[in-house]
DRENPA-3360 file (N, C-alpha, C; in nm, 2 decimals, always signed):
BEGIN
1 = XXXXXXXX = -16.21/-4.93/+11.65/-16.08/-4.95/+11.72/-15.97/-4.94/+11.62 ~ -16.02/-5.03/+11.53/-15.90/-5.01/+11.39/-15.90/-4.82/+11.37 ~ -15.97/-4.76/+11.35/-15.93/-4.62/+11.31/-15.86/-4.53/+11.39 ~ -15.90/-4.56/+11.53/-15.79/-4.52/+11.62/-15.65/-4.61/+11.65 ~ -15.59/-4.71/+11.61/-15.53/-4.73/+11.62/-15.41/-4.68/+11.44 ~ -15.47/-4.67/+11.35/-15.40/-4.63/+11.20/-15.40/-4.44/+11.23 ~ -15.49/-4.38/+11.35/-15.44/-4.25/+11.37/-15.35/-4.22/+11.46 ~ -15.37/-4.30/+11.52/-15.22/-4.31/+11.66/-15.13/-4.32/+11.64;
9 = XXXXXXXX = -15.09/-4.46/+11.55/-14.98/-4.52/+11.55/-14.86/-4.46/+11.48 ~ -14.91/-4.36/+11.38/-14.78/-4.33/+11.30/-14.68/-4.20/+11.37 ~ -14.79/-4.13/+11.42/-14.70/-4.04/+11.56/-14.61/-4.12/+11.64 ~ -14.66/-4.21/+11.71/-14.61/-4.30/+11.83/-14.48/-4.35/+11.77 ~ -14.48/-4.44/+11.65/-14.36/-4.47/+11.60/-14.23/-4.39/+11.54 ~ -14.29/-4.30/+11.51/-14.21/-4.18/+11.49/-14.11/-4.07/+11.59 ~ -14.20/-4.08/+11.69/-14.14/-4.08/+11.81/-14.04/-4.15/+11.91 ~ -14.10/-4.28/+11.89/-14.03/-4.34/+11.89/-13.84/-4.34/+11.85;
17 = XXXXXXXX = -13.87/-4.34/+11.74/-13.70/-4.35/+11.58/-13.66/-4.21/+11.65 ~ -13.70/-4.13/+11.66/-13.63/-4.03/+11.71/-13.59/-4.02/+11.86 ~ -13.67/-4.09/+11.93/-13.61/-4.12/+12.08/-13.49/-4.20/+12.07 ~ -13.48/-4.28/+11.99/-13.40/-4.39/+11.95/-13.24/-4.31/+11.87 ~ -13.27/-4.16/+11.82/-13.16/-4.11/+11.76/-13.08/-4.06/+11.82 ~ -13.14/-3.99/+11.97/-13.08/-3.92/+12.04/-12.95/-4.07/+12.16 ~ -12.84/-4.06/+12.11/-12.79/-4.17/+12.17/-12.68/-4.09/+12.27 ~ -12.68/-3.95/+12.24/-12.56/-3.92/+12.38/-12.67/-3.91/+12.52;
25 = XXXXXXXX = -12.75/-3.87/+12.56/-12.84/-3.84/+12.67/-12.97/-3.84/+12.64 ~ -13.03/-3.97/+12.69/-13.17/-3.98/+12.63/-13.24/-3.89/+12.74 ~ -13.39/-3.85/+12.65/-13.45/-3.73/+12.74/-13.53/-3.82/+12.81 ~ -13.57/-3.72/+12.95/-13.73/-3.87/+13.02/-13.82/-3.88/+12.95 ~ -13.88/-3.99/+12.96/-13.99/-4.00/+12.88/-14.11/-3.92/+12.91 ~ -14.11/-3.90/+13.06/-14.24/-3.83/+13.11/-14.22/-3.68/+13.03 ~ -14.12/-3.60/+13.04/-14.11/-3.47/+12.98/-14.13/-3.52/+12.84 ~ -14.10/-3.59/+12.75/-14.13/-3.64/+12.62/-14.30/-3.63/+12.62;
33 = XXXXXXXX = -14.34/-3.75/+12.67/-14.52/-3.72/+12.70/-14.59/-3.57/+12.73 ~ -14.53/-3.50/+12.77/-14.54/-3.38/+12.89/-14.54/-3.27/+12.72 ~ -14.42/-3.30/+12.66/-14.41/-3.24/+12.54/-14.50/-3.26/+12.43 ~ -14.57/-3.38/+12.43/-14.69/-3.42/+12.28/-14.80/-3.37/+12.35 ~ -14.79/-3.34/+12.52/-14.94/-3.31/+12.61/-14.97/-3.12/+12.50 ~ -14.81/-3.04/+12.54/-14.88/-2.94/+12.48/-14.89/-2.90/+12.36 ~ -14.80/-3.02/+12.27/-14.86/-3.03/+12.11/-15.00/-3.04/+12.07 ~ -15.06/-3.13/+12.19/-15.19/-3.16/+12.13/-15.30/-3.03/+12.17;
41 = XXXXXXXX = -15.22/-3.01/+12.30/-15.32/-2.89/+12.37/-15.32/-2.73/+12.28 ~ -15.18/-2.73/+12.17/-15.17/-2.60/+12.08/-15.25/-2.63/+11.92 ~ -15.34/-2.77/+11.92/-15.47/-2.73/+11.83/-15.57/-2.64/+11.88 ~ -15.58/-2.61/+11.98/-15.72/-2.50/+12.03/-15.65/-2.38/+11.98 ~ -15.51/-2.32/+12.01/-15.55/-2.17/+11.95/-15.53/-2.19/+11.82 ~ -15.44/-2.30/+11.77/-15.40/-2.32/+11.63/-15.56/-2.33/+11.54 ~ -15.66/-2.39/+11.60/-15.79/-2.36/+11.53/-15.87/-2.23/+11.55 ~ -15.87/-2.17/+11.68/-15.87/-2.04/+11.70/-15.88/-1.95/+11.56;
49 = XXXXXXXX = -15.70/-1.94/+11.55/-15.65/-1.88/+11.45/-15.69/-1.89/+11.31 ~ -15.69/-2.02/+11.27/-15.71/-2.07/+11.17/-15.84/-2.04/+11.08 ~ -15.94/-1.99/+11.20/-16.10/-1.99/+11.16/-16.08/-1.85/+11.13 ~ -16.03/-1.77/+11.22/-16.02/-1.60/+11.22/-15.94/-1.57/+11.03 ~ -15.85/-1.66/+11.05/-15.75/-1.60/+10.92/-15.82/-1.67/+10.80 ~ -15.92/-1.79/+10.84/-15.96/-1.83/+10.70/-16.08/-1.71/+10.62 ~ -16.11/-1.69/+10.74/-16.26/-1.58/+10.70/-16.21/-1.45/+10.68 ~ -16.07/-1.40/+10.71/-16.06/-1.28/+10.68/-15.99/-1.29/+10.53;
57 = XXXXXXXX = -15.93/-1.40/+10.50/-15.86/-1.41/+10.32/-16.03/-1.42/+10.23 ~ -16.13/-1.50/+10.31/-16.22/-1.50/+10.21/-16.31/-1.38/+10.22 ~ -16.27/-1.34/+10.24/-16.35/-1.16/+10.25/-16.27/-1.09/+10.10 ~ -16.11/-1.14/+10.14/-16.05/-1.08/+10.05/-16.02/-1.14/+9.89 ~ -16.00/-1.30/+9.91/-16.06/-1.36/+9.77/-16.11/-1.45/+9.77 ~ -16.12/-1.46/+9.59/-16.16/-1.61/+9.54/-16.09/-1.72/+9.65 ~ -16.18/-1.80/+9.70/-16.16/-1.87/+9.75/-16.12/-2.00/+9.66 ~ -16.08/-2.03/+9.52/-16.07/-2.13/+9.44/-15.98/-2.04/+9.34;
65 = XXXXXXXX = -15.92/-1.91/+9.36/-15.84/-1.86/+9.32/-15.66/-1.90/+9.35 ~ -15.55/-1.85/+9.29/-15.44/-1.87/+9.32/-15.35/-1.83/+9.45 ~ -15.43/-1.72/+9.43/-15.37/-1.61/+9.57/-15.43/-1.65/+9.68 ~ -15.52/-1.69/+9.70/-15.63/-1.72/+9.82/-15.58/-1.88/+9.86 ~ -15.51/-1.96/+9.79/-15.45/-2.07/+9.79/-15.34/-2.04/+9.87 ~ -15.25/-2.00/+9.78/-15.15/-1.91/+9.86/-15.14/-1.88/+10.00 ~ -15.18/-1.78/+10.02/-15.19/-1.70/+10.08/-15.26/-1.77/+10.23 ~ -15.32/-1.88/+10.22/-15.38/-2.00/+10.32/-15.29/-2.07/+10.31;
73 = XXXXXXXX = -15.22/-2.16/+10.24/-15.14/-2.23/+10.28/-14.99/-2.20/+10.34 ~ -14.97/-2.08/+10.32/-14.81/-2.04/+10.38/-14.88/-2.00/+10.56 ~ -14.98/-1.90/+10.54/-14.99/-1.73/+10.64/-15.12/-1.85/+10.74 ~ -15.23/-1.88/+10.67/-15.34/-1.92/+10.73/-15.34/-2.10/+10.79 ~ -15.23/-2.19/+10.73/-15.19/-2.25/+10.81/-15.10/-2.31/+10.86 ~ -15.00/-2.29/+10.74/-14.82/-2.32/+10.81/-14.81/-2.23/+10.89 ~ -14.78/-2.11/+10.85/-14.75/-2.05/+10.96/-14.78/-2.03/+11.11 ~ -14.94/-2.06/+11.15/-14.97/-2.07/+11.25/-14.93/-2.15/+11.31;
81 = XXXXXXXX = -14.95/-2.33/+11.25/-14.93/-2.44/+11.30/-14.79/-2.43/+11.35 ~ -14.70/-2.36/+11.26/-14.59/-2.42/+11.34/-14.53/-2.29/+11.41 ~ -14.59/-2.20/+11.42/-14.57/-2.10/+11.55/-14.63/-2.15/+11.71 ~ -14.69/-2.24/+11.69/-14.78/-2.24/+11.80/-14.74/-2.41/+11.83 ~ -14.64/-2.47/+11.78/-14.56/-2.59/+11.79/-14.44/-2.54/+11.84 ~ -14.40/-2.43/+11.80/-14.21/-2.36/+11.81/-14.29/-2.31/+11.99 ~ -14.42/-2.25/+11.98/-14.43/-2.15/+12.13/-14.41/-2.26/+12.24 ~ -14.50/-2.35/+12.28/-14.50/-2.43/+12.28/-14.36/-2.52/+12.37;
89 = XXXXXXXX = -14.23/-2.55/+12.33/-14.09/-2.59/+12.33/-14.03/-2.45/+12.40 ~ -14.05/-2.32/+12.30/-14.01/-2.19/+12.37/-14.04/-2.20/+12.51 ~ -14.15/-2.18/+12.55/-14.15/-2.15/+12.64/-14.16/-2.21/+12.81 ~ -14.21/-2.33/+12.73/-14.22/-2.46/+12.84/-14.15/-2.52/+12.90 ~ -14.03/-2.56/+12.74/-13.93/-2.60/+12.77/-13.74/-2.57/+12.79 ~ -13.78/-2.43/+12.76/-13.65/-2.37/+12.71/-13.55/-2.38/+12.83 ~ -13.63/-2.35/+12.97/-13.52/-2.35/+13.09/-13.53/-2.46/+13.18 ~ -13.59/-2.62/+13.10/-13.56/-2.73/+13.16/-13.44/-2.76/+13.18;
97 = XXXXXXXX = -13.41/-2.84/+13.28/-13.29/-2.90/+13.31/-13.25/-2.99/+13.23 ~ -13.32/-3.05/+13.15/-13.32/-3.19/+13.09/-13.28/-3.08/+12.90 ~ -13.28/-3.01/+12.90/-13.28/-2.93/+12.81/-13.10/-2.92/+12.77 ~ -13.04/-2.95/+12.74/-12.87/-2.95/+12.76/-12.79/-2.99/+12.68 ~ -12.87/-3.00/+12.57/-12.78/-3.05/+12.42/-12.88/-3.04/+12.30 ~ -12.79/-2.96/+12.21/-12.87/-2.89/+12.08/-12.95/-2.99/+12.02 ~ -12.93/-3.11/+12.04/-13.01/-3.24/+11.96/-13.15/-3.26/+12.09 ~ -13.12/-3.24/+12.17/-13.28/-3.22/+12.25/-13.38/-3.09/+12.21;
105 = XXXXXXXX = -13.30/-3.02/+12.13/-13.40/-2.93/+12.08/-13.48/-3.00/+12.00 ~ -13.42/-3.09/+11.89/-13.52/-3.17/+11.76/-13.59/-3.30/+11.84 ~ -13.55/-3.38/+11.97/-13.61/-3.43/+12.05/-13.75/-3.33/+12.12 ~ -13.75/-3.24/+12.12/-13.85/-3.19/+12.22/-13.97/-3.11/+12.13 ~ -13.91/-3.05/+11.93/-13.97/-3.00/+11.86/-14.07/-3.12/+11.76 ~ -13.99/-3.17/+11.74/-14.05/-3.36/+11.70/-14.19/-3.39/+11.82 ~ -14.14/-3.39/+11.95/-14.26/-3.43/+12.07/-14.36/-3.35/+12.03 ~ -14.35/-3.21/+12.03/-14.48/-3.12/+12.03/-14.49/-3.13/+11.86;
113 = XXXXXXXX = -14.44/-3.10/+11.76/-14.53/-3.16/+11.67/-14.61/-3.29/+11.61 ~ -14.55/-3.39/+11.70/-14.65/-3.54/+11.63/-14.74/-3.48/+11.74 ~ -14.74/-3.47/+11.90/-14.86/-3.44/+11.97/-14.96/-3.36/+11.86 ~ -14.93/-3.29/+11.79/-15.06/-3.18/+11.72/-15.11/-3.25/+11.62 ~ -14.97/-3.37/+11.53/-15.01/-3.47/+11.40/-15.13/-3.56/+11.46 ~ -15.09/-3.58/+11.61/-15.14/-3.70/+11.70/-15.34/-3.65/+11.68 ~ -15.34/-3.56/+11.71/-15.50/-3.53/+11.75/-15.56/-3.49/+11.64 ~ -15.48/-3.42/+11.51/-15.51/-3.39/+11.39/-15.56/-3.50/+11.33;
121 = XXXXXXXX = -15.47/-3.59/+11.33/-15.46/-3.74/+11.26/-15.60/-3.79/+11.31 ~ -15.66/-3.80/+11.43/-15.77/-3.89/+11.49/-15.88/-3.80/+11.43 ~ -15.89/-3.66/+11.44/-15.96/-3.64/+11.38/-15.99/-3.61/+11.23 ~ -15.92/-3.61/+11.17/-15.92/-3.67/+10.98/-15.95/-3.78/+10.95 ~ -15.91/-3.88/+11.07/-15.94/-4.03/+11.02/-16.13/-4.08/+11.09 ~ -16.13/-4.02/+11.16/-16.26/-4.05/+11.23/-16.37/-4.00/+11.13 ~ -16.34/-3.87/+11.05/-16.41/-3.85/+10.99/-16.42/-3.84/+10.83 ~ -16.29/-3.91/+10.76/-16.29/-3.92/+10.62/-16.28/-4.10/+10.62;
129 = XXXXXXXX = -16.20/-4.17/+10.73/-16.18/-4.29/+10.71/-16.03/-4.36/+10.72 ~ -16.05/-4.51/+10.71/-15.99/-4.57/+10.68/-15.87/-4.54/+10.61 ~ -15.91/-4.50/+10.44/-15.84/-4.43/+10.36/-15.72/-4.31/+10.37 ~ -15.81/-4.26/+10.42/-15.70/-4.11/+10.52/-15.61/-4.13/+10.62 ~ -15.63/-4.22/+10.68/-15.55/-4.29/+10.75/-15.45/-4.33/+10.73 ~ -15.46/-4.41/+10.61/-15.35/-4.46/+10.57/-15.25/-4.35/+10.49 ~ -15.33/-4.27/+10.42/-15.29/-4.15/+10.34/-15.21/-4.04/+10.42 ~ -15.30/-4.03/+10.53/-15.13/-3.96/+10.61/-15.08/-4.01/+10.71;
137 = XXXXXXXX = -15.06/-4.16/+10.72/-14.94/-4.18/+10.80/-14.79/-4.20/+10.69 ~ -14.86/-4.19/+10.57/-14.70/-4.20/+10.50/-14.68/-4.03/+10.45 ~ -14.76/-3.92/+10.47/-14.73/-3.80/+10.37/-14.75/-3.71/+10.52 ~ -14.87/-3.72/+10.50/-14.91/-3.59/+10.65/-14.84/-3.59/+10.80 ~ -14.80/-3.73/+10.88/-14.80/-3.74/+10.98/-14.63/-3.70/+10.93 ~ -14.55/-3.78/+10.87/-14.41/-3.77/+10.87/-14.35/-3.62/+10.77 ~ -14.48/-3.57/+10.75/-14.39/-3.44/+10.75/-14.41/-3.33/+10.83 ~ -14.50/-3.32/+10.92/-14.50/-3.30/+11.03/-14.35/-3.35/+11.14;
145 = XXXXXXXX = -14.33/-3.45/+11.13/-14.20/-3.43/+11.20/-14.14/-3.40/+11.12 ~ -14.07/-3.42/+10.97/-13.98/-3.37/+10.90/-13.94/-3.20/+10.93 ~ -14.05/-3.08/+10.97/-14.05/-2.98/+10.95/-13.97/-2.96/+11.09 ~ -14.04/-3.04/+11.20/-14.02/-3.01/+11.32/-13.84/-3.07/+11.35 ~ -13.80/-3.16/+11.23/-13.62/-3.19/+11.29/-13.55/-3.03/+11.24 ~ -13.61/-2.98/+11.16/-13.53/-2.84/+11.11/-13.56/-2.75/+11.23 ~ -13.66/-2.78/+11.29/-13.70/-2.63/+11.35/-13.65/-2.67/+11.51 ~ -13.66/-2.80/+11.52/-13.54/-2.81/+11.63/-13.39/-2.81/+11.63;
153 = XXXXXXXX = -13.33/-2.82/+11.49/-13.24/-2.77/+11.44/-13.13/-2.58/+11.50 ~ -13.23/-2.52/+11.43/-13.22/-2.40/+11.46/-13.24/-2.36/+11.63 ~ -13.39/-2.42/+11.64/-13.40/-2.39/+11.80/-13.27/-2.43/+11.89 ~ -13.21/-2.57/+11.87/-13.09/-2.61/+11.98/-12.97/-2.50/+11.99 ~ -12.93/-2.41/+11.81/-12.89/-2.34/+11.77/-12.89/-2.17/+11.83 ~ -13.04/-2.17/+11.86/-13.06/-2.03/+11.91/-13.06/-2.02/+12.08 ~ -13.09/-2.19/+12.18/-13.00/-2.17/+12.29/-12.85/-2.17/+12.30 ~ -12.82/-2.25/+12.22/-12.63/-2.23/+12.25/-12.60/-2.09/+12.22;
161 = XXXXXXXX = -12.68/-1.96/+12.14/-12.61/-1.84/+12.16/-12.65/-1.80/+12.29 ~ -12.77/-1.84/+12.32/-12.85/-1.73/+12.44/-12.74/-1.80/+12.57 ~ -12.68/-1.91/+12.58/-12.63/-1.97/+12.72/-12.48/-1.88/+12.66 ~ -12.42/-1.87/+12.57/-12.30/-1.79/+12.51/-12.33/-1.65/+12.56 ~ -12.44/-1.59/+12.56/-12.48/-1.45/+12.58/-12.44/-1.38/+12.48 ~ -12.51/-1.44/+12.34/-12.54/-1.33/+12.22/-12.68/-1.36/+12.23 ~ -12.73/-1.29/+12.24/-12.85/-1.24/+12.23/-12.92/-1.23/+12.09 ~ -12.83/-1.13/+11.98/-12.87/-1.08/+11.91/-12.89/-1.23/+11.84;
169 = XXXXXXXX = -12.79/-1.32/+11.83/-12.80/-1.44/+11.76/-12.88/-1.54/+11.79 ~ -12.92/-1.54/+11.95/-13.02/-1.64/+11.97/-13.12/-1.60/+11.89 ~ -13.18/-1.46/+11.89/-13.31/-1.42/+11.85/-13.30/-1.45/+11.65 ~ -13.20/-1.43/+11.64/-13.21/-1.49/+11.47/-13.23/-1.65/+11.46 ~ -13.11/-1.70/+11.51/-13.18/-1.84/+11.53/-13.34/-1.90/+11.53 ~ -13.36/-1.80/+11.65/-13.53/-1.85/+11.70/-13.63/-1.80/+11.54 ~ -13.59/-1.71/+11.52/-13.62/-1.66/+11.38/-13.63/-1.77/+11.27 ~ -13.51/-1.80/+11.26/-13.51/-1.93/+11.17/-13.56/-2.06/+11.18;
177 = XXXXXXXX = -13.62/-2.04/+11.32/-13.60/-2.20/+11.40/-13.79/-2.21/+11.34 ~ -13.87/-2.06/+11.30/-14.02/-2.08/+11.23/-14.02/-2.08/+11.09 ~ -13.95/-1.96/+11.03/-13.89/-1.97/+10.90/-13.93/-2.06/+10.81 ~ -13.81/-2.17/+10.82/-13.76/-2.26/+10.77/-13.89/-2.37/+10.77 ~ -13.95/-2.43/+10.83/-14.01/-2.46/+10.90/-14.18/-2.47/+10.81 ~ -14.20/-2.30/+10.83/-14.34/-2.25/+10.80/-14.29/-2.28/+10.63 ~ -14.19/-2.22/+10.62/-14.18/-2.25/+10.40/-14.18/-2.39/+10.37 ~ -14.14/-2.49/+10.44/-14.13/-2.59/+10.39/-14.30/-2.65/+10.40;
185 = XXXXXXXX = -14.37/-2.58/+10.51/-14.50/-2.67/+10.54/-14.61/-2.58/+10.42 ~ -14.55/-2.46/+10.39/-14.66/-2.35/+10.33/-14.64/-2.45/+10.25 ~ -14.55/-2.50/+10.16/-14.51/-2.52/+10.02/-14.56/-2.66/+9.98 ~ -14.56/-2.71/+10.12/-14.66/-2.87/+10.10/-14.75/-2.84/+10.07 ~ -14.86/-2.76/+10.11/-14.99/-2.73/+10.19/-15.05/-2.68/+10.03 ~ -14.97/-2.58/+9.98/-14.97/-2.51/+9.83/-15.02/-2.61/+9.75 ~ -14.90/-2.71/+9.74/-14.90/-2.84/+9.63/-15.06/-2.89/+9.65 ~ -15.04/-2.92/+9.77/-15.20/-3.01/+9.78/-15.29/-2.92/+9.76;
193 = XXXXXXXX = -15.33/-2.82/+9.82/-15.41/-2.74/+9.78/-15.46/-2.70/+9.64 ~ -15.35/-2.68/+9.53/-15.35/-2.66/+9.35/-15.43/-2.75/+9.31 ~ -15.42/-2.91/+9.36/-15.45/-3.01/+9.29/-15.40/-3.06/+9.13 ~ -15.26/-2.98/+9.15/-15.21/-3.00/+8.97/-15.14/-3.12/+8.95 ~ -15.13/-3.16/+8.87/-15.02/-3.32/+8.84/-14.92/-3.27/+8.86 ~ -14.84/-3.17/+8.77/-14.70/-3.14/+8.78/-14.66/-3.09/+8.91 ~ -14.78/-3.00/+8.96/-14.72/-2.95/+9.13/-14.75/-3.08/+9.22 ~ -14.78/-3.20/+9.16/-14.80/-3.31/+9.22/-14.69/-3.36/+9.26;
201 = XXXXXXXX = -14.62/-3.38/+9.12/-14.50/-3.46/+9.08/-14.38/-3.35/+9.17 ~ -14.38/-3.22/+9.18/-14.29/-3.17/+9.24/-14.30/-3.15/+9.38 ~ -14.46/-3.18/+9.43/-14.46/-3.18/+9.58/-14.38/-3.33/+9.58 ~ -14.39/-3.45/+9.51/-14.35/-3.61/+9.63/-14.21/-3.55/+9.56 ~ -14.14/-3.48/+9.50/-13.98/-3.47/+9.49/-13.94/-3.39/+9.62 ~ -14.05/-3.28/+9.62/-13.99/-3.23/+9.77/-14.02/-3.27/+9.88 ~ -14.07/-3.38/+9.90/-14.13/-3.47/+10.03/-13.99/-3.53/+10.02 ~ -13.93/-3.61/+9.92/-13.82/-3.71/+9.87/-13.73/-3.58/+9.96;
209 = XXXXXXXX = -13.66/-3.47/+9.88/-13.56/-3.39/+9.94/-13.60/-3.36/+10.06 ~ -13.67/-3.33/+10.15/-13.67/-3.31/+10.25/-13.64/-3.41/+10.36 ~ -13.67/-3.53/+10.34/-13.67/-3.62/+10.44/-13.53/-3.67/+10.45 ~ -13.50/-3.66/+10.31/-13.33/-3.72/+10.28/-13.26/-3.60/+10.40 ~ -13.28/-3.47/+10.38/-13.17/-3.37/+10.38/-13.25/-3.35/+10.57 ~ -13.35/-3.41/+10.59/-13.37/-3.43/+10.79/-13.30/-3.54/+10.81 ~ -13.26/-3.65/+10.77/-13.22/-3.78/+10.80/-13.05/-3.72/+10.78 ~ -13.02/-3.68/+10.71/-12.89/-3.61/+10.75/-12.85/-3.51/+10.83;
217 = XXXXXXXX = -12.92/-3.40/+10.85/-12.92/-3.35/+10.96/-12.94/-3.44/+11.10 ~ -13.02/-3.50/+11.11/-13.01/-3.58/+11.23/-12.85/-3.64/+11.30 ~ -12.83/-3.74/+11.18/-12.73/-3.81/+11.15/-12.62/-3.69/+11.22 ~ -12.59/-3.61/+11.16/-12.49/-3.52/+11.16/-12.51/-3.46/+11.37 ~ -12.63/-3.42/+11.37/-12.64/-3.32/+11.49/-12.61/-3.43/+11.58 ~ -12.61/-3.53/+11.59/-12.67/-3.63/+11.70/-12.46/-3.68/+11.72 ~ -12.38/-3.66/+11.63/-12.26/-3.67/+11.60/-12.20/-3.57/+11.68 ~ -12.25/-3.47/+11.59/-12.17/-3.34/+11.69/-12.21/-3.22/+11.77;
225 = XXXXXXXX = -12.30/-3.34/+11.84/-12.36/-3.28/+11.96/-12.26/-3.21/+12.10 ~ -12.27/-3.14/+12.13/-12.24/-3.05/+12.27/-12.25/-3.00/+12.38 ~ -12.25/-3.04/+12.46/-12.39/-2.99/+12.60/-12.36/-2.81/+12.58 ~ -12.43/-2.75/+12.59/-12.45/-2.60/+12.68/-12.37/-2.59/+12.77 ~ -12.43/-2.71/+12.86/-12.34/-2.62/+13.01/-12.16/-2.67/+13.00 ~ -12.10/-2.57/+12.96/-11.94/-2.61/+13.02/-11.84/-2.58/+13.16 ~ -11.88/-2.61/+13.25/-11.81/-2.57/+13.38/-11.64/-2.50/+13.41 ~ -11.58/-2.57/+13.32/-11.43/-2.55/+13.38/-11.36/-2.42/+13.33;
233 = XXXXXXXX = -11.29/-2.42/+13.41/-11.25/-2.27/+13.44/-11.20/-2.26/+13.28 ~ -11.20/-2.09/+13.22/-11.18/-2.04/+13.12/-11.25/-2.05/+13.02 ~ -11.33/-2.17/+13.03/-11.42/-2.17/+12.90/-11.54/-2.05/+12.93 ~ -11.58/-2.03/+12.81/-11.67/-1.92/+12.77/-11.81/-1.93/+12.73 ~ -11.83/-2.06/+12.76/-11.94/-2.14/+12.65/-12.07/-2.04/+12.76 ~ -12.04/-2.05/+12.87/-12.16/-1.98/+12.94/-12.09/-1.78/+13.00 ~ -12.12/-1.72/+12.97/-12.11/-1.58/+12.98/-12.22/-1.51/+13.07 ~ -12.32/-1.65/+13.14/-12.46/-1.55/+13.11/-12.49/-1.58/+13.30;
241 = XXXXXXXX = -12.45/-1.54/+13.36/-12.51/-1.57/+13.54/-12.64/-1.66/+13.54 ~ -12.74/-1.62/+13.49/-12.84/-1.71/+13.47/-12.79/-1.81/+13.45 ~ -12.75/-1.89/+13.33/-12.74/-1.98/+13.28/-12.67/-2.08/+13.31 ~ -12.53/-1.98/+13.38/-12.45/-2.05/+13.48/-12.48/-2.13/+13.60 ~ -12.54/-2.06/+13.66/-12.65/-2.12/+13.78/-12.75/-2.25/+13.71 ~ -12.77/-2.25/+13.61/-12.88/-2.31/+13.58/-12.82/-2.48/+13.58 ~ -12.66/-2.42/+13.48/-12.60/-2.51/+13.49/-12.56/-2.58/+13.58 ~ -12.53/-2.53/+13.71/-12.45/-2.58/+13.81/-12.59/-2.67/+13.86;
249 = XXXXXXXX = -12.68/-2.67/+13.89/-12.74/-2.71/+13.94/-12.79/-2.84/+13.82 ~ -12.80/-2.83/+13.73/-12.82/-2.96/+13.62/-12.71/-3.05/+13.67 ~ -12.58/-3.01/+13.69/-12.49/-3.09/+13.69/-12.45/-3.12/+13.84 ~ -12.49/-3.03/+13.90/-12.56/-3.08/+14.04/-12.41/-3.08/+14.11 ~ -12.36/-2.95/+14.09/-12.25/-2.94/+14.12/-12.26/-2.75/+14.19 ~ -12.13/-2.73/+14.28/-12.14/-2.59/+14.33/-12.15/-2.49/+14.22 ~ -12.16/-2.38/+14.25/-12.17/-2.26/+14.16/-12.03/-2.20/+14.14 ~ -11.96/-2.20/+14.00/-11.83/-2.17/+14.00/-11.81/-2.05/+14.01;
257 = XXXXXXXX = -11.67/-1.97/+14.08/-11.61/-1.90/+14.05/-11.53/-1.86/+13.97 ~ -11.59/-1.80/+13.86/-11.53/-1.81/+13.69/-11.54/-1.66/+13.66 ~ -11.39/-1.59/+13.65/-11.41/-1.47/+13.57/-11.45/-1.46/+13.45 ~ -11.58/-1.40/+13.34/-11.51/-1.43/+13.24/-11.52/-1.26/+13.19 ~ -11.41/-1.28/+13.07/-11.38/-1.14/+12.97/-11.54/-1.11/+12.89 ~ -11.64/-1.01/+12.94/-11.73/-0.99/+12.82/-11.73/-0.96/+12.73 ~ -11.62/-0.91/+12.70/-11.60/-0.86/+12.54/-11.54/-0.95/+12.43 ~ -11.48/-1.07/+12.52/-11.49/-1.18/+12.42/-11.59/-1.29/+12.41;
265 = X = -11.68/-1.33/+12.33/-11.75/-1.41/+12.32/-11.77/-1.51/+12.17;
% end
């Protein structure tokens, strides 16, 4: 019972502080839950993947080599893990109603990555121990959300163009919203992987900078947050008929009659 409880808990609480950050419109909890349901459910392809890309680098190298290190910890499992955490929010959640301010992006990218920390965690602890347990609820579990406040960062970023109707910009955003995200996790994943003291000493500096420079981003987004939908006449924030509709009904109001100019946006 104790091992399931030291693999649980450090998701749960984490979750938590970030439920607790979002103070303009808190999300439901059920869609919160709803959201760790398909974090946990994106370890099947994420191991899928994982097994395919591990066996096809060791075809190609030393497996105790530099490049084969490499080359696994960015491509073979950052990058997957947190493609398949970003899909996940994309696509489940993107045209929720409850969806309506850039800071429920890092509310909803946070949910589906501890859900994946969540089931990861039980099984590392069930089978290394006690020890591991405790070992990543202070390194493993919290940078897992660390990666996921940047990548809901960007994501909240790449709906306010798409409800604007730039397009070209949502899709960079969304771009950035794995990016960022996958380098920060390759680059943990690297350190530990080396086993060197000095890439030791420079992974907990980049644990240190990253958590600092999420805890300000938070701080900041949660400040100058914005809803999406803006209704009154002239504003521009919505250009997109879809989105407008989408709006009107979030706000649970008629569907407005709003010219707007497409050429400015």
């Amino acid at each position: 019972m104790h091992l399931l409880i030291i693999a649980v808990l450090p998701a749960i609480v984490l979750m938590i502080v970030i439920y607790k950050c979002d103070q303009i419109e808190k999300e439901p909890i059920g869609l919160i839950l709803g959201v760790m349901g398909l974090g946990i459910l994106s370890i099947l392809p994420t191991l899928v993947c994982e097994i395919i890309s591990d066996a096809f680098l060791m075809l190609l190298f030393n497996p105790d080599g530099v490049i084969y290190k490499f080359l696994s910890a960015f491509f073979g499992v950052a990058l997957i893990e947190e493609f398949w955490k970003l899909f996940m929010v994309r696509v489940f959640i993107w045209k929720n109603k409850a969806f309506n301010y850039r800071f429920d992006a890092i509310v909803y990218c946070v949910a589906s990555s501890l859900g994946f920390a969540l089931l990861e965690n039980i099984m590392y602890v069930f089978q290394h121990g006690f020890g591991t347990g405790i070992t990543r609820a202070i390194i493993s579990v919290p940078g897992h959300c660390t990666f996921a406040i940047f990548m809901g960062y960007f994501l909240g970023n790449s709906k306010l163009f798409e409800v604007k109707g730039q397009k070209g910009k949502s899709w960079l955003w969304l771009f950035y919203a794995l990016l960022f995200p996958t380098l920060q996790h390759g680059f943990f994943d690297f350190c530990l992987f080396m086993e060197n003291m000095l890439l030791t000493l420079v992974f907990l500096g980049f644990i240190l900078i990253c958590d600092i420079v999420a805890i300000v981003r938070i701080a900041r987004s949660e400040k100058q947050d914005t809803p999406f939908y803006v209704l009154k006449q002239g504003d521009r924030w919505i250009s997109n008929p879809e989105w407008m509709q989408m709006a009107a009904a979030t706000l649970d109001v008629k569907m407005p009659n709003i010219q707007y100019d497409m050429t400015k946006k």
